[in-house]
N, C-alpha and C positions, 0 to 999 in steps of 0.2 A: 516600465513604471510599476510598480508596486500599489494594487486594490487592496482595500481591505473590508472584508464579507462578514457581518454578524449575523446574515440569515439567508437563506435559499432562495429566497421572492429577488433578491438583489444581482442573482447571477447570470438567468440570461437579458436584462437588460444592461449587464457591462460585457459579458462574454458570450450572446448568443448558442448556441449548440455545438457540442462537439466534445473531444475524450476527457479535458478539462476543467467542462462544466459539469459534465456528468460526473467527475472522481469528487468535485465539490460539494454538488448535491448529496454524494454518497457520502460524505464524510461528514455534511451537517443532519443526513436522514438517523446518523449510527452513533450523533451524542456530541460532533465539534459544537462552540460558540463564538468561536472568532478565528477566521483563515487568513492569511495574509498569502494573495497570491502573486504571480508573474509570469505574464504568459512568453514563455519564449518563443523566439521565431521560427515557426515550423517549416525549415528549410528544405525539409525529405516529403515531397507529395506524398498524398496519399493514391492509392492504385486500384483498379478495376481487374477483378480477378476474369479467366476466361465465361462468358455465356453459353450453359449451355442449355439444349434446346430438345422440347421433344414437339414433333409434328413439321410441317410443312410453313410455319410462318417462319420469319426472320426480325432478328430483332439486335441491335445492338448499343452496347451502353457507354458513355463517354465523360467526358467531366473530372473533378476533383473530390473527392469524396470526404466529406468531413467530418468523418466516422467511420469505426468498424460495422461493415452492415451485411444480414445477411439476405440477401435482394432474391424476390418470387415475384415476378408477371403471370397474371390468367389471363388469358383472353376466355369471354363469358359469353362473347357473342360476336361472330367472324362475321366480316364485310370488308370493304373498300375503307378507309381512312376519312372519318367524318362520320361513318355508319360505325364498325366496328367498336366493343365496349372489352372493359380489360377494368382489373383490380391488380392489384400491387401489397406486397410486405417487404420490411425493409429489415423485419424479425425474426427469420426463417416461416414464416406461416404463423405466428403464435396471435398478431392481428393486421388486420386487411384493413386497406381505402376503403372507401365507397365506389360505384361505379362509376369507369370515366374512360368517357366515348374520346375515341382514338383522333389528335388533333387532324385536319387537314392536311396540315404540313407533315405530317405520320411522329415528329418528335414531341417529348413530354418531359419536362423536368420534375421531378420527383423532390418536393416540397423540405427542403430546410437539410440538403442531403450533399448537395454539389454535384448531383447526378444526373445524367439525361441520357434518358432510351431515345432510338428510335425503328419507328419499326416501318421494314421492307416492304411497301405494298398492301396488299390483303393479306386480312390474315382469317386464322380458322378455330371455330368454336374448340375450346378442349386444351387448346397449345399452350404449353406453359413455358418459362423460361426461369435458370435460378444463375444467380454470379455472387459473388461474394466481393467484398473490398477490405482493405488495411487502410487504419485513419491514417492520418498526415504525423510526421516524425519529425522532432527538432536533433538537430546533430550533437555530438559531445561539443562542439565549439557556442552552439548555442546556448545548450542547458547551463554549459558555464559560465557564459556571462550573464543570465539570470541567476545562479546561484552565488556569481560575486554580486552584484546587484542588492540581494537579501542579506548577506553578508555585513552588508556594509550600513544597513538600515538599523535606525534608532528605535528599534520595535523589538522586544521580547518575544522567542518564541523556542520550541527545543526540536524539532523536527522538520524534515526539508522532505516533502514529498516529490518527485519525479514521476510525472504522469505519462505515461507512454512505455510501449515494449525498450525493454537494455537488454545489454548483452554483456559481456566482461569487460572490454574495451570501456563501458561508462561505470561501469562499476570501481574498477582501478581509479579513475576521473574523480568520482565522487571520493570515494576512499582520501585521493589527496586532498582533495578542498575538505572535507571533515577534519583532517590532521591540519590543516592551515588555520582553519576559524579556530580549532583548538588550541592552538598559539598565541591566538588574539583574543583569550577566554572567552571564545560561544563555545558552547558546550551543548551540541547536538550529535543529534540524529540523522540518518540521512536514509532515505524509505524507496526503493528501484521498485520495476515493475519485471519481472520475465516474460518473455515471448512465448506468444499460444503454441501448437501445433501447428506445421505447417499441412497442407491438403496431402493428403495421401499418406500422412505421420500417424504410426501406431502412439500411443499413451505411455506404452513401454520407450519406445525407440525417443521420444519427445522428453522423458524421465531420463534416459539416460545421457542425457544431451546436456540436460542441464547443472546435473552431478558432473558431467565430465568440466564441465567451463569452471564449477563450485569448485573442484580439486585445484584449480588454480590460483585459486582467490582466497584473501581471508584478510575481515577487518571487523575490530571492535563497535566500529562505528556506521556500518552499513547493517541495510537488511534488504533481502529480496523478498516480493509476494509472488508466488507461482502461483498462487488460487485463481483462477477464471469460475465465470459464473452466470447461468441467465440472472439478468438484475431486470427489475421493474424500475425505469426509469423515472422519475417522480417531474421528471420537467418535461419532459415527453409525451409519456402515457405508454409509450413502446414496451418491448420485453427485449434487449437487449443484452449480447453477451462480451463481457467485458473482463479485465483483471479487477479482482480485491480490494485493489490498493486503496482506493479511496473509502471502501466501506470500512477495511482495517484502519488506517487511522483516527478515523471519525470514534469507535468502538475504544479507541486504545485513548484519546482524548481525556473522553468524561472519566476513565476510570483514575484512581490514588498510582500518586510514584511508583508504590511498593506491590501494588498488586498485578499480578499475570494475567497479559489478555486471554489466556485458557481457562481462568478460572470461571468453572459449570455455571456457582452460583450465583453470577455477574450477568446472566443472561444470554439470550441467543442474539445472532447480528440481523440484521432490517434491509428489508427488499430483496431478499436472494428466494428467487424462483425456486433455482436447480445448482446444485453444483459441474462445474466442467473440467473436463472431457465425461460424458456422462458415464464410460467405462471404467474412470477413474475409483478406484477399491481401495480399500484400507492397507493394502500391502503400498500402493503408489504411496498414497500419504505419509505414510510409515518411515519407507525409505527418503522423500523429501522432505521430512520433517528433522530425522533424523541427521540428514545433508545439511540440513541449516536454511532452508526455505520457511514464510510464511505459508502455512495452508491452515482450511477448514476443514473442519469434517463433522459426521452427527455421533451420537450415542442411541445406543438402546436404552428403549423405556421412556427417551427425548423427543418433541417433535421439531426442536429449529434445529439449525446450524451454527456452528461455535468453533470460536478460533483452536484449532489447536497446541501451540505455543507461541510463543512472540519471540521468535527465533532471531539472534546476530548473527551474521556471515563471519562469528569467529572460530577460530583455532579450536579443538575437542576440549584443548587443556585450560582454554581461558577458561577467567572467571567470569567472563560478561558477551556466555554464549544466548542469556536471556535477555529481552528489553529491558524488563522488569530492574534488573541491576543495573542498568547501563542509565536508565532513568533516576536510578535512588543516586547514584555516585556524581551526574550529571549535575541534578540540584543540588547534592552538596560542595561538590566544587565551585558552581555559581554564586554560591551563599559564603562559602569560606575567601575566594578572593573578595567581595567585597567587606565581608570584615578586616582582612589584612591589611586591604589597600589604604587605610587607613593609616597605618603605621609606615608606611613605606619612608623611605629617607628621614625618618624619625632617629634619635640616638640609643644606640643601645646598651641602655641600662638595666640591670637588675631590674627595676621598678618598671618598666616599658616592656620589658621580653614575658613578666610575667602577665602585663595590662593584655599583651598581644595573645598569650596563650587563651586568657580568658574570653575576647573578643570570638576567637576562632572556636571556642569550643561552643558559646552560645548558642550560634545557629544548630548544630548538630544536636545539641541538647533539644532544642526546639523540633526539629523532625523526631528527635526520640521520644521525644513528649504525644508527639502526632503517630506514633506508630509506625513511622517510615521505615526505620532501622532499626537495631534491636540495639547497640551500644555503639560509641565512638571511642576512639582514644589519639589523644594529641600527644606524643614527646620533641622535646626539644634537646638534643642532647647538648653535652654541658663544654665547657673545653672550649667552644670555638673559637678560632681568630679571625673575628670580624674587623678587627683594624686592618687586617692583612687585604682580605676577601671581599670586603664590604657585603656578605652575604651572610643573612642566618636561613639554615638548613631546619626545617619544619617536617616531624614525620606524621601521619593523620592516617589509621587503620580504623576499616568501617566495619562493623560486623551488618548485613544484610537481615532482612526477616526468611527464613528457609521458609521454601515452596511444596507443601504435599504434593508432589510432580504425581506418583502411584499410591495408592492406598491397597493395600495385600492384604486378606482377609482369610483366618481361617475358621469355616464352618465347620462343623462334622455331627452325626447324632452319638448320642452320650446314652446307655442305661445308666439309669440313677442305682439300680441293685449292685452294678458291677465295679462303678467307677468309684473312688475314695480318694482322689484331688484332679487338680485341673490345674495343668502348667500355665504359668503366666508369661 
């Protein structure tokens, strides 16, 4: 079933907690005003990483986990089960429960999480315990039949966000359902999420993993976000770490067709803590950016965080390796089929091929008027045999607005005694 969200207060009373509401949240925290979502079936549990333990207590943890979470038990005060008192993060330590004295029965479920410790016996003041978990995963057979689902709905929209880690396998997936809605003129978007690090994966080794899966792939129509992040959860209160993706869309929403979500003067993005992998350097970013990933990064003299390109998973040589283009040609395609459709099995006369030129050029006039693009141009060549064909051939070349991607600057000091011109 297809919701449709115009505000954050309305999310977890239809979707309670978990990677979905929270990419929601993030997309209405960073500038969306209307999501239209679908939750698909999250067919791939989510998993309890190993516990481990320092001191002589025992503790183990079980359940379903309905989040990425990064799990810390204190024990604050050792005794028998009843006596014994313990706090909990579910943030790596960033914030803590209140105190809470160890059930009788030694198990505790861990509030709105799908999680339950329990613990061995006595335990002992000082003992900590840390695990980690990966949220719950819907399959490529899933995602798909929510994204035919959307597909198929009588609701306007240009972007299809996929919540949860992909891999190449959904990537390719997506790819073809973007080339099929393109068939049946939707003309979208389609927004993946990349996989963190695994435990024990250097930043290097995690970069390179992801460029190697990138060398295989390549579509006009997709994009990956590799940015992870501590986020300040705004429906929780937690500090969680998470993928981009929902803050990137949200951020790429409020802005114009033509403008790049890198652009400085558009502002920084909302609720990001930290950036992750925290060893993550501008060489990482550099090479992922370059690979064709969404990522963040800062600037000097800056103090937020700022997309730095709005990257397509296309080809070096496309034209529409930026959103930014992929968004300006998207709604002019949307706009020029419905002027054409107009004309369709109409006759073609003189007087009708020209009615038709001009229908079509309107709307592009209209984004030129708005500053979308910078010109259009419509030819029809002449000659055709449409008695033969039944088809007239329609060519439409868009000139874009060029993006200051670098500004290059050359400073230097000058004696005014010495110098007598200054190259331009």
């Amino acid at each position: 079933m297809i919701a449709a969200f115009s505000d954050r207060d309305q999310i977890t009373p239809n979707y309670g907690t978990g990677p979905l509401s929270s990419a929601l949240a993030d997309s209405f925290d960073n500038g969306s005003s209307t999501i239209y979502a679908v939750r698909a079936e999250a067919d791939i549990e989510g998993s309890i990483g190993e516990v481990k333990a320092t001191g002589e207590t025992t503790i183990t943890a079980s359940g379903k986990p309905l989040d990425t979470y990064a799990v810390i038990v204190q024990i604050t005060k050792g005794g028998a089960p009843n006596d014994a008192v313990f706090k909990y993060s579910v943030d790596g330590g960033d914030t803590y429960s209140g105190l809470i004295t160890v059930p009788a029965d030694g198990t505790y479920d861990l509030p709105g999480t799908g999680i339950k410790i329990t613990f061995g016996g006595s335990s002992a003041a000082g003992d900590s315990f840390t695990f980690n978990t990966r949220a719950p995963q819907a399959s490529i057979a899933s995602v798909l039949a929510a994204v035919e689902l959307l597909s198929q709905a009588k609701v306007r929209f240009e972007n299809i966000h996929i919540v949860g880690e992909s891999s190449l396998p959904m990537w390719v997936a997506m790819d073809v359902m973007a080339s099929e809605m393109q068939a049946k003129y939707r003309y979208i978007s389609i927004t993946m999420e990349a996989r963190y690090k695994e435990d024990g994966e250097s930043t290097d080794a995690w970069m390179n993993a992801l460029l190697a899966e990138r060398a295989q792939f390549a579509s006009t129509r997709c994009q990956v976000v590799c940015q992870y992040a501590e986020v300040l959860d705004t429906l929780t209160g937690r500090q969680l770490a998470r993928n981009g993706g929902g803050i990137y869309r949200g951020y790429v929403s409020k802005l114009k067709v033509q403008q790049s979500p890198g652009e400085v003067n558009l502002g920084n993005l909302k609720g990001i803590v930290k950036l992750l992998p925290e060893d993550m350097n501008d060489a990482h970013i550099l090479a992922l950016d370059e690979g064709g990933f969404v990522t963040f990064r800062k600037y000097i003299g800056f103090t937020g965080i700022y997309v730095t390109n709005g990257r397509m998973m296309a080809e070096p040589i496309s034209d529409y390796q930026h959103e930014e283009y992929r968004r300006v040609m998207d709604e002019a395609c949307a706009q020029v089929y419905i002027a054409g459709l107009r004309f369709v099995k109409s006759g073609a006369t003189e007087k009708s091929i020209k009615a038709l030129q001009a229908y079509l050029q309107h709307p592009l006039d209209i984004m030129q008027g708005e500053g979308k693009l910078t010109k259009a141009r419509i030819a029809i060549p002449a000659n055709q045999d449409i008695l033969a064909t039944s088809k007239l051939r329609v060519k439409i070349r868009i000139v874009p607005i060029a993006i200051m991607r670098e500004i290059e600057i050359d400073i230097g000091l000058e004696n005014p005694f010495l110098a007598t011109n200054v190259d331009e």
